[in-house]
C-alpha positions as CSV (number, residue, x, y, z in Angstrom):
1,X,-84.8,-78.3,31.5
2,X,-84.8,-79.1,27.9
3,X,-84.8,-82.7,26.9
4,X,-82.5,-84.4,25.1
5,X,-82.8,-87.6,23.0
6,X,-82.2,-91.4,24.9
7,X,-79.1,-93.2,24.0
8,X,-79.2,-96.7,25.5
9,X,-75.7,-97.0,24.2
10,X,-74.4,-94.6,27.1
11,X,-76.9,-96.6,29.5
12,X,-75.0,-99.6,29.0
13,X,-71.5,-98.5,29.3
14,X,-72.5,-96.6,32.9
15,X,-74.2,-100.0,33.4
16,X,-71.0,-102.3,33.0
17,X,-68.9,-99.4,34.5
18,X,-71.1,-99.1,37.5
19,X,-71.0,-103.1,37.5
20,X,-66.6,-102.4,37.1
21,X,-66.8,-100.2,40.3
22,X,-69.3,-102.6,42.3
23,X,-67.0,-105.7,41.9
24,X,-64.0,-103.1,43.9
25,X,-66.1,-101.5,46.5
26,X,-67.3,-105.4,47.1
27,X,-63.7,-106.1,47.2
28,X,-62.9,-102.9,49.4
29,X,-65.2,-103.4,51.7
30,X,-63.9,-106.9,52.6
31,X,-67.1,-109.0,51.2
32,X,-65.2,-110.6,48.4
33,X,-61.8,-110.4,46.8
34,X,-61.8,-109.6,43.3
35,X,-58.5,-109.8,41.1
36,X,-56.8,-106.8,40.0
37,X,-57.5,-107.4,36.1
38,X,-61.0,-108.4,36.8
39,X,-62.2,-105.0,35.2
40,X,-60.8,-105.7,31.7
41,X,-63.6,-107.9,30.4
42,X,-66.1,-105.7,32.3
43,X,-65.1,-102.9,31.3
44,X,-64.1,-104.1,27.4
45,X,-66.6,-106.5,27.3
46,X,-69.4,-103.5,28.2
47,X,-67.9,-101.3,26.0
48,X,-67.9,-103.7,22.8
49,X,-72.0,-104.1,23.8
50,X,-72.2,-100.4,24.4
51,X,-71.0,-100.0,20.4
52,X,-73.6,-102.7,19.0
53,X,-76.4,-101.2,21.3
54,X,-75.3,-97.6,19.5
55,X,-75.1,-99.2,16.4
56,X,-78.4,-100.6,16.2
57,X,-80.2,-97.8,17.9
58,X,-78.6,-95.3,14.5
59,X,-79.4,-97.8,12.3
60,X,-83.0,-97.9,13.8
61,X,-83.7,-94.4,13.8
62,X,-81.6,-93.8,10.3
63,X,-84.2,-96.1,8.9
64,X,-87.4,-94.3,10.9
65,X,-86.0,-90.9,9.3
66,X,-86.0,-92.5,6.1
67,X,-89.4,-93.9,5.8
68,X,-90.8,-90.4,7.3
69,X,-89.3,-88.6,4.8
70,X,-90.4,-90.7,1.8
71,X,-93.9,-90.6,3.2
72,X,-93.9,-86.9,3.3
73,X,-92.7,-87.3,-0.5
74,X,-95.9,-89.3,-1.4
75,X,-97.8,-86.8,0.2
76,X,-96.6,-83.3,-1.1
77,X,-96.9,-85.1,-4.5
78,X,-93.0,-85.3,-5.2
């Protein structure tokens, strides 16, 4: 199975959605009630987290690239 790269972004939106679809199934199975609009914030809320996570993770890994290639600059004599 080849691998592919980890993108917490993703892990945090399943996160909050998996959170959005607790809160019913609680609901559903009788151990709490939980409001019909309940899932906006969860939902929006994870999503808006979801983006910074992303962002910082590019902006970490833009930066990583970055200094790798300028060190294999310094190297090669360029």
């Amino acid at each position: 199975m080849p691998r592919h790269e980890f993108q917490p972004g993703k892990l945090v939106t399943g996160l909050f959605l998996v959170a959005g679809g607790i809160a019913y199934a609680g609901d559903a199975g009788g151990w709490w009630d939980t409001e019909w609009f309940a899932i906006i914030p969860i939902v929006v809320g994870g999503l808006c987290l979801a983006g910074l996570v992303a962002s910082v993770t590019h902006a970490v890994r833009r930066s990583r690239a970055d200094r790798g290639r300028r060190g294999a600059r310094s190297e090669t004599g360029s």
